[in-house]
Backbone as numpy.savetxt, mean C-alpha at the origin, in Angstrom:
# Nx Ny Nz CAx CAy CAz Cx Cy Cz
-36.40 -9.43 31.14 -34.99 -9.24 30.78 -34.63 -9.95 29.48
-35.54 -10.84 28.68 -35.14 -11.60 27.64 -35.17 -10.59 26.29
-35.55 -9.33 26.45 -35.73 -9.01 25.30 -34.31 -8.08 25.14
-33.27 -8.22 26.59 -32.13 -7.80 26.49 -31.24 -8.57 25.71
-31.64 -9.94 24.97 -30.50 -10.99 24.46 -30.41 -10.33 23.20
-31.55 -10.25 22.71 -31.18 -9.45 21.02 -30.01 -8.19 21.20
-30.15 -7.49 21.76 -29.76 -6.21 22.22 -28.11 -6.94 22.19
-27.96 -7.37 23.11 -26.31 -7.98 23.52 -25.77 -8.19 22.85
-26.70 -9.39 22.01 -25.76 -10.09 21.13 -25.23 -9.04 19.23
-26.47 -8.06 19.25 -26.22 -6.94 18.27 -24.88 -6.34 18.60
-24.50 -5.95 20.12 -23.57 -5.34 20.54 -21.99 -6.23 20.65
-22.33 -7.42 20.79 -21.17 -8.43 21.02 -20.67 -8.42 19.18
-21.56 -8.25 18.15 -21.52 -8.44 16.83 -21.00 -7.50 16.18
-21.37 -5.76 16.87 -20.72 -4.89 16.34 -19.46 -4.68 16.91
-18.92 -4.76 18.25 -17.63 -5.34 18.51 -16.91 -5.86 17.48
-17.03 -6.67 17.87 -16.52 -7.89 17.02 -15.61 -7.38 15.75
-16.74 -6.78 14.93 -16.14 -6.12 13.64 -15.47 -4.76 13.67
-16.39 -3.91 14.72 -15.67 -2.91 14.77 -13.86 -3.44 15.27
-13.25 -3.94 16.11 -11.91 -4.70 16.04 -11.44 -4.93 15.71
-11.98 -5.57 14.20 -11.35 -6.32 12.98 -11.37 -5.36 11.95
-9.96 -5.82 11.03 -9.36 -5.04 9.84 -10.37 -5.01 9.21
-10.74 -3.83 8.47 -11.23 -3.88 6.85 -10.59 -4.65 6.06
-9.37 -4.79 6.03 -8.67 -6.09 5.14 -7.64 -6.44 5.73
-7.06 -7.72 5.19 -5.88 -8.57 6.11 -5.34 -9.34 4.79
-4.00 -9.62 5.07 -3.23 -10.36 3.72 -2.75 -11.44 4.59
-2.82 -12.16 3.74 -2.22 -13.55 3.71 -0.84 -14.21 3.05
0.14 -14.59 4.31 1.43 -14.26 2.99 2.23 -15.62 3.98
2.81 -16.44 2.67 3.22 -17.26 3.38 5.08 -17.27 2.77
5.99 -17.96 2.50 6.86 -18.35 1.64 7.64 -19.82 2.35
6.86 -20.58 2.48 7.16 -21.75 2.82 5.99 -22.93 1.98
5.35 -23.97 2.55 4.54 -25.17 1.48 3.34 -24.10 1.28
3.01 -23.66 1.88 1.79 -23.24 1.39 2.10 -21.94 0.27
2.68 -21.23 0.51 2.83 -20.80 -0.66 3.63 -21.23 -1.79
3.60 -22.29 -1.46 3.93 -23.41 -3.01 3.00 -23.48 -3.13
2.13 -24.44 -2.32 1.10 -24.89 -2.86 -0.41 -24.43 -2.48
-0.25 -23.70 -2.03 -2.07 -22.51 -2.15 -1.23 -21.31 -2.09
-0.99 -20.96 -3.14 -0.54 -19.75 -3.65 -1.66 -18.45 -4.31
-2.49 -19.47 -4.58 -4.00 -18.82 -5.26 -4.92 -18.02 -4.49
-4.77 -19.03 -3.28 -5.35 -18.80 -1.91 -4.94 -16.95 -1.23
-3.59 -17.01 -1.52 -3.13 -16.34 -0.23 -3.75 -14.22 -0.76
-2.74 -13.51 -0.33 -3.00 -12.52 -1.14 -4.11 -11.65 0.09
-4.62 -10.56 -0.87 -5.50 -9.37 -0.46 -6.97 -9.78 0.25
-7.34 -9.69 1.11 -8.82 -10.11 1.86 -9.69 -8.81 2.02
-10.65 -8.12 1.57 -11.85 -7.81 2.07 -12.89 -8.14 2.73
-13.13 -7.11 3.76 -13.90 -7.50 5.05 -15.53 -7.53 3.82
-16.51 -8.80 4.02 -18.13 -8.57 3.53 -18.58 -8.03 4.44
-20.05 -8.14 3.56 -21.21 -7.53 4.58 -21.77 -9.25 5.28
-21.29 -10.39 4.51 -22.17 -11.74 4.41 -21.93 -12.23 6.24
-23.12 -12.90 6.76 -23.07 -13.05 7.78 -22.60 -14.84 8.29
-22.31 -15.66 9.10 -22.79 -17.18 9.25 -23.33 -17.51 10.85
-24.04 -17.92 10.68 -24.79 -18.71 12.17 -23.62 -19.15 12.86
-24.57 -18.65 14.24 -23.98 -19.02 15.50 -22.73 -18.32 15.45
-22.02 -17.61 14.85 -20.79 -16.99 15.28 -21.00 -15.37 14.75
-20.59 -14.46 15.41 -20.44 -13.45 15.46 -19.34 -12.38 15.01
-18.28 -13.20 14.19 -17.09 -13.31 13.21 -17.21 -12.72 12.08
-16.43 -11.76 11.58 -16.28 -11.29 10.09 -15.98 -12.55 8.70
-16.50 -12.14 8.08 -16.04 -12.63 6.68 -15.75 -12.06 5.71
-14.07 -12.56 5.35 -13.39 -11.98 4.33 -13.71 -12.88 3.25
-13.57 -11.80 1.79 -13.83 -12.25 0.51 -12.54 -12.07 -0.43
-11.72 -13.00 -1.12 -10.99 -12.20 -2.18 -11.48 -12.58 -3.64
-12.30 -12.10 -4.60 -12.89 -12.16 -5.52 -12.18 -12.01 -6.57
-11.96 -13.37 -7.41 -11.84 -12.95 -8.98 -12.86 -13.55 -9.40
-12.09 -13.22 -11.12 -12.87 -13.82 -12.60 -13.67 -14.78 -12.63
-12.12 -15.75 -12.28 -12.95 -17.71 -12.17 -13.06 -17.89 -11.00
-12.82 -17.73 -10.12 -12.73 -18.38 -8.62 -12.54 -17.11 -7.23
-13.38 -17.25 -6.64 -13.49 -16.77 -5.64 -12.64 -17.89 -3.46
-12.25 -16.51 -3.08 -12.00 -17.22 -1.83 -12.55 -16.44 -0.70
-12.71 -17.20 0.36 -12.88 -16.50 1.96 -11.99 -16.96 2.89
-12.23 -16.13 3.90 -11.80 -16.27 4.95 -12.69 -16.36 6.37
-12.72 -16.79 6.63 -14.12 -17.02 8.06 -13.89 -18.17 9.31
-14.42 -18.16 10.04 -14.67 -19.14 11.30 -15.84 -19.95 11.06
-15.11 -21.45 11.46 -15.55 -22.74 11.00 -16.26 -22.48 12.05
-17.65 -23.02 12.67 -18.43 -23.28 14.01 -18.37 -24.45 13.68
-18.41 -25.18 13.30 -19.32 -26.49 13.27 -18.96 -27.47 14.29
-19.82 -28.91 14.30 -19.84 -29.65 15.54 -18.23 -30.45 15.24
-18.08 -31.19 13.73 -16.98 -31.85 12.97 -15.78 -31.02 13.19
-14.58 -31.37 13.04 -13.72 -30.58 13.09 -13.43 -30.20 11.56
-12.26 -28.94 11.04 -11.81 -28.31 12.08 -13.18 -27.07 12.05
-12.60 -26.30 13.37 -13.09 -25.68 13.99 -11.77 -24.04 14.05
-12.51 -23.34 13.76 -11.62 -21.69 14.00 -11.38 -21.26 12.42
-10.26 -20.68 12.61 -10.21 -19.66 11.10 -9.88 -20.54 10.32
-10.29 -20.97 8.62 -10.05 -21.42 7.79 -9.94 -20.50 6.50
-9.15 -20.87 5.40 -9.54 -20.48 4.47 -10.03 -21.37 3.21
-11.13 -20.90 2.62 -11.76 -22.02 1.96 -12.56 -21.53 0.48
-13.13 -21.91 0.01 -13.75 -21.45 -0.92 -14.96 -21.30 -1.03
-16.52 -22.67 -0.76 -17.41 -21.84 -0.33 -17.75 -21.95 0.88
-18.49 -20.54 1.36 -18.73 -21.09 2.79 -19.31 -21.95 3.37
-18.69 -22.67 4.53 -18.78 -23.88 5.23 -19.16 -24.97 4.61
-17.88 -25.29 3.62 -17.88 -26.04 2.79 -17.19 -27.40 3.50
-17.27 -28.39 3.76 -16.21 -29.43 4.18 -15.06 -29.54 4.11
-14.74 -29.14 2.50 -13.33 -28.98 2.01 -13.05 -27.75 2.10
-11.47 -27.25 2.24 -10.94 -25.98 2.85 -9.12 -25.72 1.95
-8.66 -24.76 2.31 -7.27 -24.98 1.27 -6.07 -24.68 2.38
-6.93 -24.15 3.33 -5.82 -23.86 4.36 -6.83 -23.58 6.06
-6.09 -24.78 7.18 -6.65 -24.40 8.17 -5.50 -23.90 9.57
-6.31 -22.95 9.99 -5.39 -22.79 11.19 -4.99 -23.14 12.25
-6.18 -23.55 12.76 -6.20 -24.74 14.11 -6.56 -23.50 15.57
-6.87 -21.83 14.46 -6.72 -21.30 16.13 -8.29 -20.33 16.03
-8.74 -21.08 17.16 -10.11 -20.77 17.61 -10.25 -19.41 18.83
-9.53 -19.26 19.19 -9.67 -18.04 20.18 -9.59 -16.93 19.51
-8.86 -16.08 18.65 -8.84 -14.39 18.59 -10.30 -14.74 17.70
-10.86 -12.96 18.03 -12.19 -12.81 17.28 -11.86 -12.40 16.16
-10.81 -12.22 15.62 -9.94 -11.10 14.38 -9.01 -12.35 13.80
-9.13 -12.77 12.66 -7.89 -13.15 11.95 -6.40 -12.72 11.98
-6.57 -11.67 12.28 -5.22 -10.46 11.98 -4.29 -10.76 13.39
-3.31 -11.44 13.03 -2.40 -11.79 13.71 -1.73 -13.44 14.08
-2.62 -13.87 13.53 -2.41 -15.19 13.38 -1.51 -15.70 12.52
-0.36 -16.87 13.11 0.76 -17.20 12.63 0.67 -19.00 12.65
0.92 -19.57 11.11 0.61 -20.59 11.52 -0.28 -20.94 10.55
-0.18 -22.69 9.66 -1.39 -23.04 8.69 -1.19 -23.94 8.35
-1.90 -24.74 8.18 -1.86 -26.40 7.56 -2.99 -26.45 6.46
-1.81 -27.14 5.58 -2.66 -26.94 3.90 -4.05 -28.36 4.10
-4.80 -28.04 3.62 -6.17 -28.79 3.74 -5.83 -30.58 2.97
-4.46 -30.68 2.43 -4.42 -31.62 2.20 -3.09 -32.58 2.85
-2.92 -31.47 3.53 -1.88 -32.22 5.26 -2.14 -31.55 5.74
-2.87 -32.20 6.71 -2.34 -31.54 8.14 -2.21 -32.02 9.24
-0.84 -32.70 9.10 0.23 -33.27 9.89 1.32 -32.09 10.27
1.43 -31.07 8.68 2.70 -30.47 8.62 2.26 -28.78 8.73
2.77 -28.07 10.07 2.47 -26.44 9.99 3.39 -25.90 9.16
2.99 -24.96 8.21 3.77 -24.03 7.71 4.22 -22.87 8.74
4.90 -22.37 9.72 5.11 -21.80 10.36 5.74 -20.13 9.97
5.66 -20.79 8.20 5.83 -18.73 7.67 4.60 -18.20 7.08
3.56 -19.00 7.42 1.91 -18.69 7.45 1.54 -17.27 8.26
0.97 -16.15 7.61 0.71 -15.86 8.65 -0.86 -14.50 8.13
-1.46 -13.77 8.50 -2.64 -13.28 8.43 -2.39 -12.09 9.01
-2.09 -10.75 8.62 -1.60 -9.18 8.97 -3.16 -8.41 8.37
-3.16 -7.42 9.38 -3.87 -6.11 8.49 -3.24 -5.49 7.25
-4.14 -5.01 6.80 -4.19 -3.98 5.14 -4.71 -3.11 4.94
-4.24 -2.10 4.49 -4.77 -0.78 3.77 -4.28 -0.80 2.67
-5.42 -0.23 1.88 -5.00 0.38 0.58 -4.29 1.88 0.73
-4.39 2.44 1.84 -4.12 3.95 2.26 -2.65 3.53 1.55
-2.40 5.27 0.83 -0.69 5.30 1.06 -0.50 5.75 2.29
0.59 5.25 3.02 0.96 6.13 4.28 1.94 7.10 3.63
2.72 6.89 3.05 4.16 7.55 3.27 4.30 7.78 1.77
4.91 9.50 1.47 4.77 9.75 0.51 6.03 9.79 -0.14
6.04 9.15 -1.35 7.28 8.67 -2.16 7.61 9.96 -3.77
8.41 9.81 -3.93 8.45 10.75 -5.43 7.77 10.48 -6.64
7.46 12.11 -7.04 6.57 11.97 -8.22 7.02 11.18 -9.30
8.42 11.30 -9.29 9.30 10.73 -11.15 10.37 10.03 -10.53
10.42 8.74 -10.48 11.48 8.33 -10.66 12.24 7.82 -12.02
13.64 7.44 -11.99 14.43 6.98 -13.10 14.86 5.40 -13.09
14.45 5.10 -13.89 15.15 3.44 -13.82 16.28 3.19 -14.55
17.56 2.53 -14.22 18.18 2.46 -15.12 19.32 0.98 -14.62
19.95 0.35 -15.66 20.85 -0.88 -15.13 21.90 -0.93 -16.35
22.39 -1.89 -16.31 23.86 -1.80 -17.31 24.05 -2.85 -17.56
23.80 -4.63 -16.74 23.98 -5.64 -16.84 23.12 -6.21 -18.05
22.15 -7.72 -17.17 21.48 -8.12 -17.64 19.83 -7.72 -17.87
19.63 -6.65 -17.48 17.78 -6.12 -17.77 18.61 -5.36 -18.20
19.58 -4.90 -18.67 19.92 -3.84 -19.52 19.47 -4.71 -21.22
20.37 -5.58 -20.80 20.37 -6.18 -22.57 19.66 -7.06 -22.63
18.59 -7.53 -21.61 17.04 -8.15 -22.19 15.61 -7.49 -22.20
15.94 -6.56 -20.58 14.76 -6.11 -20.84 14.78 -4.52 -20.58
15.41 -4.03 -21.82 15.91 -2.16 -22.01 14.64 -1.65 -21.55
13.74 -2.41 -22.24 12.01 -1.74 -22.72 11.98 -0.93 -20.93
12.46 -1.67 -19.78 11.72 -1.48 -18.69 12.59 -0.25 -17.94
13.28 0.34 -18.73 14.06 1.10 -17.86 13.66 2.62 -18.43
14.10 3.55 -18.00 13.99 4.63 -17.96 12.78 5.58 -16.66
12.38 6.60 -17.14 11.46 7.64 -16.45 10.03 7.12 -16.06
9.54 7.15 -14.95 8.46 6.54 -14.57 8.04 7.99 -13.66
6.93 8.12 -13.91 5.69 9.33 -13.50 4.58 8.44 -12.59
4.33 8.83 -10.98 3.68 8.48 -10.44 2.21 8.61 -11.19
1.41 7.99 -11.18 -0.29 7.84 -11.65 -1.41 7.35 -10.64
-1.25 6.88 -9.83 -1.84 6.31 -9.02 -1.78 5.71 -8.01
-2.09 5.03 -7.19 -1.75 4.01 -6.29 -2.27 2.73 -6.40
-1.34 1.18 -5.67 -2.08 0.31 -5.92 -1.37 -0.83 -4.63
-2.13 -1.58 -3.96 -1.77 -2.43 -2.75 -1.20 -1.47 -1.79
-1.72 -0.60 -1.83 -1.37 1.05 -0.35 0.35 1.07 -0.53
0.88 1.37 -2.05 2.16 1.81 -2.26 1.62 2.64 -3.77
2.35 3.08 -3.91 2.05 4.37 -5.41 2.31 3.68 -6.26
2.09 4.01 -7.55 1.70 3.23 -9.09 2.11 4.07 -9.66
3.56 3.61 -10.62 3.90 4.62 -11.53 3.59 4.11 -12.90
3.98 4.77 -14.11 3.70 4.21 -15.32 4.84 5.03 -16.32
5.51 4.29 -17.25 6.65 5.20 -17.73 7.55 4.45 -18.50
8.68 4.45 -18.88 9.56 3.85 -19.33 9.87 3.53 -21.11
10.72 2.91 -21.50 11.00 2.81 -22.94 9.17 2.43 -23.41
8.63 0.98 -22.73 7.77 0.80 -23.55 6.27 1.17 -22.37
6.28 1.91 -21.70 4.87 2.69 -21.49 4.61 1.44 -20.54
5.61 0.88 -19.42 4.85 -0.12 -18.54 4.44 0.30 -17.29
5.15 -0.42 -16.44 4.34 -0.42 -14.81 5.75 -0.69 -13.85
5.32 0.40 -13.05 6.24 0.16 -11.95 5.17 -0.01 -10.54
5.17 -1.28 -9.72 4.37 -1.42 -9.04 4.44 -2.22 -7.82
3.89 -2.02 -6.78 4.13 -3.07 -5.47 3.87 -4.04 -5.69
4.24 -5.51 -5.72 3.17 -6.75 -6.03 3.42 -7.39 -4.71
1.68 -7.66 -4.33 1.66 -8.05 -2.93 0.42 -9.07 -3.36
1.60 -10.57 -3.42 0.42 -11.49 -4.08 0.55 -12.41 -2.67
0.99 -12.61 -1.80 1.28 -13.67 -0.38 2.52 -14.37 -0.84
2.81 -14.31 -1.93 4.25 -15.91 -2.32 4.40 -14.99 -3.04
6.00 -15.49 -3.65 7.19 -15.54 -5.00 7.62 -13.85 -4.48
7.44 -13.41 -5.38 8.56 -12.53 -5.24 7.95 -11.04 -5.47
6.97 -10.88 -4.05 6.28 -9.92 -3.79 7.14 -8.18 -3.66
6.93 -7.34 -3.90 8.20 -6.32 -3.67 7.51 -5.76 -4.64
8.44 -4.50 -5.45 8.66 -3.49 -6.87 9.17 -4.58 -7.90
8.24 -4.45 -8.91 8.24 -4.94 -10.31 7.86 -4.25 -11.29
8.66 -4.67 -12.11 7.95 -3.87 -13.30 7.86 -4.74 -14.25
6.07 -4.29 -14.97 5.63 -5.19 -15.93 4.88 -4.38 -16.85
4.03 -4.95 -18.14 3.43 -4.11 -19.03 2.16 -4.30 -18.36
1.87 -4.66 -17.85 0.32 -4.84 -16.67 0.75 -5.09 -15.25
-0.80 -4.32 -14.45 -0.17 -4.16 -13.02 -1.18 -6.10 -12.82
-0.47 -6.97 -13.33 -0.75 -8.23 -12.84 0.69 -8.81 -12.07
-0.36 -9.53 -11.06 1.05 -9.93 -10.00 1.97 -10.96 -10.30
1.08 -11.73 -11.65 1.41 -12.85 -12.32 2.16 -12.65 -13.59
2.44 -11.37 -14.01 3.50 -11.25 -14.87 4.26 -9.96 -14.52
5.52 -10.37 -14.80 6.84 -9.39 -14.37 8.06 -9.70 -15.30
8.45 -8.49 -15.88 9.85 -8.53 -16.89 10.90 -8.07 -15.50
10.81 -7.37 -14.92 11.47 -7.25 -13.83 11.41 -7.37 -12.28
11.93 -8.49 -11.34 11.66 -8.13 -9.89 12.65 -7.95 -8.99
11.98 -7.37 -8.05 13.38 -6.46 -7.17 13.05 -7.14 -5.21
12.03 -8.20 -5.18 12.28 -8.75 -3.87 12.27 -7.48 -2.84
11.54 -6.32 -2.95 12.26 -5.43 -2.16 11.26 -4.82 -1.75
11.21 -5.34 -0.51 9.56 -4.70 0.22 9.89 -3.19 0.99
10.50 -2.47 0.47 10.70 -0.90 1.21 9.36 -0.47 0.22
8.95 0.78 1.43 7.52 1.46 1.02 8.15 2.12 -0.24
9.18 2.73 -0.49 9.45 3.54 -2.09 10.18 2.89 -2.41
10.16 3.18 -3.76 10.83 2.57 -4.92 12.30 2.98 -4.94
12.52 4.15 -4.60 13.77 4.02 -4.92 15.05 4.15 -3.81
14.80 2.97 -3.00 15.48 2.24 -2.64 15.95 1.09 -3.23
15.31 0.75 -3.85 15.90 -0.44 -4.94 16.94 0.05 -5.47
18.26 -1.21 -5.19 19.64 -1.29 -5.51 20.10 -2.63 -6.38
19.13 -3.31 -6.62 19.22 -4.87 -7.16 17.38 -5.03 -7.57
18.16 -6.19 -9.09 16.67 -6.45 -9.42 16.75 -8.18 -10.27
15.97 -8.36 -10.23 16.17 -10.10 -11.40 15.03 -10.13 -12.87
16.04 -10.18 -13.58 15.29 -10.65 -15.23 14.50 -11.91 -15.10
13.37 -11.45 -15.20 12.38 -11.90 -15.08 12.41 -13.47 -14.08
12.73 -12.36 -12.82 12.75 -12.95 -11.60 13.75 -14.48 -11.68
14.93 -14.29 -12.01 15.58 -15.28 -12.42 17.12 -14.88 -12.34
18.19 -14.25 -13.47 18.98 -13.88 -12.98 19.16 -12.36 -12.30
20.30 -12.52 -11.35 20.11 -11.08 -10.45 21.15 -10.21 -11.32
20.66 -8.78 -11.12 21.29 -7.78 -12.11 21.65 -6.61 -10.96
22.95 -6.34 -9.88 23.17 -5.61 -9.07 22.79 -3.96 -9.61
23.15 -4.28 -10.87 23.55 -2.58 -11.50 22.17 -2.02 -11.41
20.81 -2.48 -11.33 19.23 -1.88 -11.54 19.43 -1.25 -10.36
19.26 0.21 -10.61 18.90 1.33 -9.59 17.90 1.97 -9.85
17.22 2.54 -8.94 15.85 3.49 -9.16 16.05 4.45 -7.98
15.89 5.98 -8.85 16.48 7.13 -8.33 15.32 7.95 -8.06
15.23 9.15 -7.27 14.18 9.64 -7.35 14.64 11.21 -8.45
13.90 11.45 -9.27 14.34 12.80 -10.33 14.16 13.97 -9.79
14.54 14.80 -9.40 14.52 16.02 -9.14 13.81 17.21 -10.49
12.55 17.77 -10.18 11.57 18.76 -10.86 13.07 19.94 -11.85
12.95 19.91 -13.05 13.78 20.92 -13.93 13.12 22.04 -13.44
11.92 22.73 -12.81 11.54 23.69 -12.95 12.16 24.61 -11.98
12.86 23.60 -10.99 12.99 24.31 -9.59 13.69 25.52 -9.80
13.47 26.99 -8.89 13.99 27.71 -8.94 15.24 28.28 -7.87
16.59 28.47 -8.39 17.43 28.41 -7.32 17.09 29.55 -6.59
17.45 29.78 -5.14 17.32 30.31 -3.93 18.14 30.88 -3.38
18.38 32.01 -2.97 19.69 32.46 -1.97 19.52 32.32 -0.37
20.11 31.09 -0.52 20.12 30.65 0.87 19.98 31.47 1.75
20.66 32.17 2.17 19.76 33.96 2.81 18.70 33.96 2.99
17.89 34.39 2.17 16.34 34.54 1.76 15.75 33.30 1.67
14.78 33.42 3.15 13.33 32.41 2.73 13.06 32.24 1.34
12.69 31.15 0.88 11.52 31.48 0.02 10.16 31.62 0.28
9.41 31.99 -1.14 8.03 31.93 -0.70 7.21 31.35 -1.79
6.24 31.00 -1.38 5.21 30.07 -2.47 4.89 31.03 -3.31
4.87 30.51 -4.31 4.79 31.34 -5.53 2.96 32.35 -5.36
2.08 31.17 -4.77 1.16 31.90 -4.58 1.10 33.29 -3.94
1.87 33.71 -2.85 1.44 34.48 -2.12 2.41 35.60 -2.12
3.49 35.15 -3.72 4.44 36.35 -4.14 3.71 37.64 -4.37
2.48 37.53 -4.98 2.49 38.94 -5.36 1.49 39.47 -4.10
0.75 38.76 -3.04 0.36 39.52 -1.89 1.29 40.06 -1.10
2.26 39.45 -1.20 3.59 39.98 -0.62 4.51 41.05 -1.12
4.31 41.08 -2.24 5.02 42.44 -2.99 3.66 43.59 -2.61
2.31 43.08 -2.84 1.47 44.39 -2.67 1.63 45.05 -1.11
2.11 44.17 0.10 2.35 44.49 1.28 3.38 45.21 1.18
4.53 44.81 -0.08 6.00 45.41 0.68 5.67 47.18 -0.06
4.88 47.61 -1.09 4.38 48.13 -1.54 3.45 49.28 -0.58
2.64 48.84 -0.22 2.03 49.67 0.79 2.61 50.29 2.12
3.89 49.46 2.54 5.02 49.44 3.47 5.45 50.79 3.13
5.97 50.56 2.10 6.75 51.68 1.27 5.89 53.06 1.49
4.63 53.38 0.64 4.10 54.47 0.15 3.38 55.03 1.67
3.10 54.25 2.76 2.83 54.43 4.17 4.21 55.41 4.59
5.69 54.77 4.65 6.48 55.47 4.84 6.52 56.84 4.20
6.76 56.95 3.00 6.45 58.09 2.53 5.57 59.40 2.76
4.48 58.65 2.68 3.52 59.71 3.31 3.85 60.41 4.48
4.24 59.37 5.55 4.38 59.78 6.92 5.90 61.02 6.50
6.55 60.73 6.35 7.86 61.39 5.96 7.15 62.79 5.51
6.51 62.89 4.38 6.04 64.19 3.95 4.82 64.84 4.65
4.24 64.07 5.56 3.06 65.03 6.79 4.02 65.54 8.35
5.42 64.90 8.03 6.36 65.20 9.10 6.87 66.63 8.33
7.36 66.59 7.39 7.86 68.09 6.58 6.93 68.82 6.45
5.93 68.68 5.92 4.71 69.78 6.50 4.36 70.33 7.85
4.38 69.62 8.77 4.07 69.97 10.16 5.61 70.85 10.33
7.00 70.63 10.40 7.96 71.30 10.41 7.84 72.60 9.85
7.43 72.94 8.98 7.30 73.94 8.28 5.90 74.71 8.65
5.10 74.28 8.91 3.82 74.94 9.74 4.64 75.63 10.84
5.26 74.91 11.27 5.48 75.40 13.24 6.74 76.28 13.36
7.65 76.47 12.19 8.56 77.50 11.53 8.02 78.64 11.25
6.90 78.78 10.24 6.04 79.91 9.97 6.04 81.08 11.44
């Protein structure tokens, strides 16, 4: 029966992950996102493994510095989900204190690695997709009257969806050719911004406003500082549209002209029949 332990524990391992997010964010707005702000943000599930535990490990990778996310085993404390920099490193930037779920994702709760006396209790560790769920408009309009009117004009006007980015849509547009974008950094002032780069670390405009579309935004702040009520973002309605008589369905333009060749054959079917009916009349007159 011993050669059943490999077997188990393969299966206890693919569990495990199969359960757990492909990615999870980290978002605090209390000490820790004062002060491990660097930390928090977007997590990808690795392939990288650690002894004795059977736990995923998240990676968030930049330029200069890299972070994880993983389960401490060790004999020393602490012990359970940490976040840290390298793995099973002594030093850590944020620990949780919670050793039971096999999944990060849901955990509320964090003590910065250089107290922990004091929980941040707006700590907390959610699933992520990059997926869009919910589909928002192709063109929106930006426009304000206050103060991003008369500092930052550059950011207003027509924005054309391009892409997607943090599983909300990515537009690009305006006086000077910037970014309208979700910024989902864990702290400050995560929401719709607009900047000349989709960096989370610079913004001429923020709007605090975590609705999945943009144009719900009714308020915004010059460069996240004073608030400007008048910034609205509208969704534009297509010039091409063609009006309709409410009466009449419409129909997709594609399948207009299969539909005229039907109403067409409709027609010349009638006809025929009409004139093999006047022939037969006139046969049976004879």
């Amino acid at each position: 029966m011993r050669w059943f332990l490999p077997l188990i524990i393969l299966l206890k391992e693919s569990q495990c992950e199969n359960e757990c997010c492909p990615q999870i964010f980290l978002q605090s707005s209390g000490e820790l996102g004062e002060t491990q702000s660097a930390v928090l943000g977007i997590y990808t599930i690795t392939k990288q493994k650690l002894a004795n535990t059977p736990h995923p490990v998240y990676a968030k990778l930049g330029e200069e510095s890299s972070f994880h996310v993983y389960y401490r085993n060790k004999e020393n404390d602490p012990k359970g989900w940490i976040v840290g920099g390298q793995l099973l490193e002594d030093s850590f930037y944020i620990m949780t204190g919670q050793a039971e779920p096999n999944c990060p994702a849901g955990i509320v709760g964090g003590k910065s690695g250089g107290n922990l006396t004091q929980v941040d209790t707006s700590f907390s560790i959610e699933c992520h997709t990059d997926q869009v769920k919910v589909s928002c408009c192709e063109n929106v309009n930006v426009s304000a009257d206050v103060a991003i009117k008369e500092n930052q004009g550059g950011s207003l006007g027509e924005y054309k969806q391009v892409g997607d980015l943090n599983g909300h849509p990515l537009y690009k547009g305006g006086y000077m050719d910037g970014y309208l974008f979700y910024r989902k950094a864990g702290s400050g002032p995560d929401g719709w911004v607009i900047s000349t780069k989709t960096d989370e670390n610079m913004f001429m405009v923020t709007t605090r406003a975590k609705e999945f579309c943009p144009d719900t935004v009714s308020a915004g702040y010059d460069r996240n500082i004073e608030l400007d009520d008048s910034l609205s973002i509208v969704c534009m309605v297509s010039t091409e549209a063609v009006l309709q008589d409410p009466g009449v369905p419409a129909l997709p333009s594609e399948n207009k002209e299969a539909e005229a060749l039907r109403t067409n054959t409709a027609v010349l079917n009638m006809v025929s029949l009409r004139i093999i009916c006047v022939l037969y009349l006139w046969v049976v007159n004879q």
